[in-house]
Residue, then its C-alpha position, 0 to 999 in steps of 0.5 A: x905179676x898177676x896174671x889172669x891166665x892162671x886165674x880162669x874161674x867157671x862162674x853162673x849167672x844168679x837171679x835171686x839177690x838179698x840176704x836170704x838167697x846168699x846165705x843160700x849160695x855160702x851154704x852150698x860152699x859158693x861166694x855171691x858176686x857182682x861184676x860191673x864197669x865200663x859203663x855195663x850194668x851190674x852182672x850178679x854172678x855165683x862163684x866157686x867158694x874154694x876156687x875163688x878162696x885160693x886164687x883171692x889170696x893173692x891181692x889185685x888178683x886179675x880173673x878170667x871168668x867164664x860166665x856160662x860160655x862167655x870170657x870177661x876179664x874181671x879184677x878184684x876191687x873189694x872183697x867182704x869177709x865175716x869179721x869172726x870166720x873170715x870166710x868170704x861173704x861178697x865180691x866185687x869186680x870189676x871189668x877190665x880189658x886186655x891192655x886196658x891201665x887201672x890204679x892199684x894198691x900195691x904193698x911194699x916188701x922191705x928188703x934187706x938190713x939198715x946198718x948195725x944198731x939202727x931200726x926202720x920204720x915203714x910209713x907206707x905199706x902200699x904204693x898206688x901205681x898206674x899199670x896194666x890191668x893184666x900185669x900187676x906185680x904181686x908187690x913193690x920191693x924197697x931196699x934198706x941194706x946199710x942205710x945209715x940213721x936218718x936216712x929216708x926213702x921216698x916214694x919218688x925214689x922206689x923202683x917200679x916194676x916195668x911199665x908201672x908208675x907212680x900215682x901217689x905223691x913222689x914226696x912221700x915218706x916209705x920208710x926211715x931209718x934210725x936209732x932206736x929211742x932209748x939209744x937216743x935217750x941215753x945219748x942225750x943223758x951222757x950228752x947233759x952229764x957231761x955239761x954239768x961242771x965237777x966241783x974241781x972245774x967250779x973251784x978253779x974257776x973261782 
C-alpha cells in the first residue's frame, strides 16, 4: 500500500508563476506544483525533480510534504509530462488528512492461467475504490487460474484489499474468458460441414 511515511518530500513554496518562471524551476532539475483541497487556496509549490521522478513511479502515491518547516499530507491527483521526453512538467495535489477516505483509481493485476486453449481479455484495467487516503494498495489482484471458456469476473465479485470498497458498479465486466476466434471459427465450419448431407444419404433418401 501507499504509504506517506516512505514518501517525505522537502518542498519551497514558489511566487513567480507562468510559462517562463517553470521552464526556469525544470532547468535547475525541480518540477512546478500546485497543492490545494479542503477548502484552502492554492499553494504554488517547488519540488525536487529526481526525488518526486522516483517516488511518482508509484500510481496514487501519498507524500509527506515539508513545506519549509510545515508537514501536509498531499496525494498525487494529475500529473503532466512532455508528450516526447516524458519528463514531468506540473503536479497536482491534493490535501489529505490522516484517516481521511478519497476515491482512487486502482489497476487490476490479473493473476494466474485460464484453463488449456482458452485466452482472457481484460475490460477494465482499473477499479474505483473508496479507502484510506493513507492506505491505498498499489493494486487490486484478480484471479483466472482454470477459469473455463465463458466464464466472467465481475467487479462485485473481486477481493478488495482490507478496508476499500468498491465505487464502480458491481455489475461491471473485469475480465472474460474464451476460445480464441479462429478455434470458434473452425469449430463452426466443422459444425456446417457436418450438416451438409454425402451424396450416399441424398440417394437413399430418394
Amino acid at each position: 500500500m501507499a504509504d506517506a511515511t516512505d514518501n517525505k518530500l522537502s518542498v519551497e513554496r514558489r511566487t513567480s508563476f507562468g510559462k517562463g518562471a517553470a521552464r526556469k524551476i525544470r532547468a535547475v532539475d525541480k518540477i512546478p506544483a500546485v497543492l490545494y483541497g479542503h477548502g484552502t487556496d492554492p499553494v504554488h509549490l517547488t519540488m525536487p525533480g529526481h526525488e518526486t521522478m522516483l517516488i511518482t513511479r508509484r500510481a496514487n502515491s501519498v507524500l509527506e510534504l515539508d513545506i519549509e518547516g510545515t508537514q501536509q499530507l498531499a496525494l498525487v491527483k494529475d500529473i503532466q509530462r512532455d508528450p516526447v521526453r516524458q519528463i514531468i512538467e506540473h503536479i497536482d495535489l491534493i490535501v489529505v488528512r490522516a484517516g481521511e477516505r478519497v476515491e482512487v483509481e486502482i489497476p487490476v493485476h490479473i493473476e494466474g492461467e485460464s484453463a488449456p486453449g482458452t485466452i482472457h481479455v481484460v475490460e477494465a484495467n482499473t477499479l474505483l475504490l473508496d479507502v484510506e487516503a493513507t492506505h491505498i494498495p498499489e493494486r487490486v489482484v484478480v484471479s483466472i487460474e482454470g477459469l473455463e471458456d465463458g466464464a466472467q469476473v465481475l467487479a462485485g465479485a473481486v477481493e478488495l484489499p482490507r478496508g476499500a470498497k468498491l465505487v464502480n458498479d458491481p455489475e461491471m465486466m473485469v475480465t472474460n474468458v474464451s476460445l480464441p476466434r479462429a478455434e470458434v471459427a473452425a469449430e463452426n465450419e466443422e459444425t456446417a460441414e457436418g450438416d451438409v448431407p454425402s451424396i450416399e444419404d441424398e440417394e437413399r433418401s430418394e
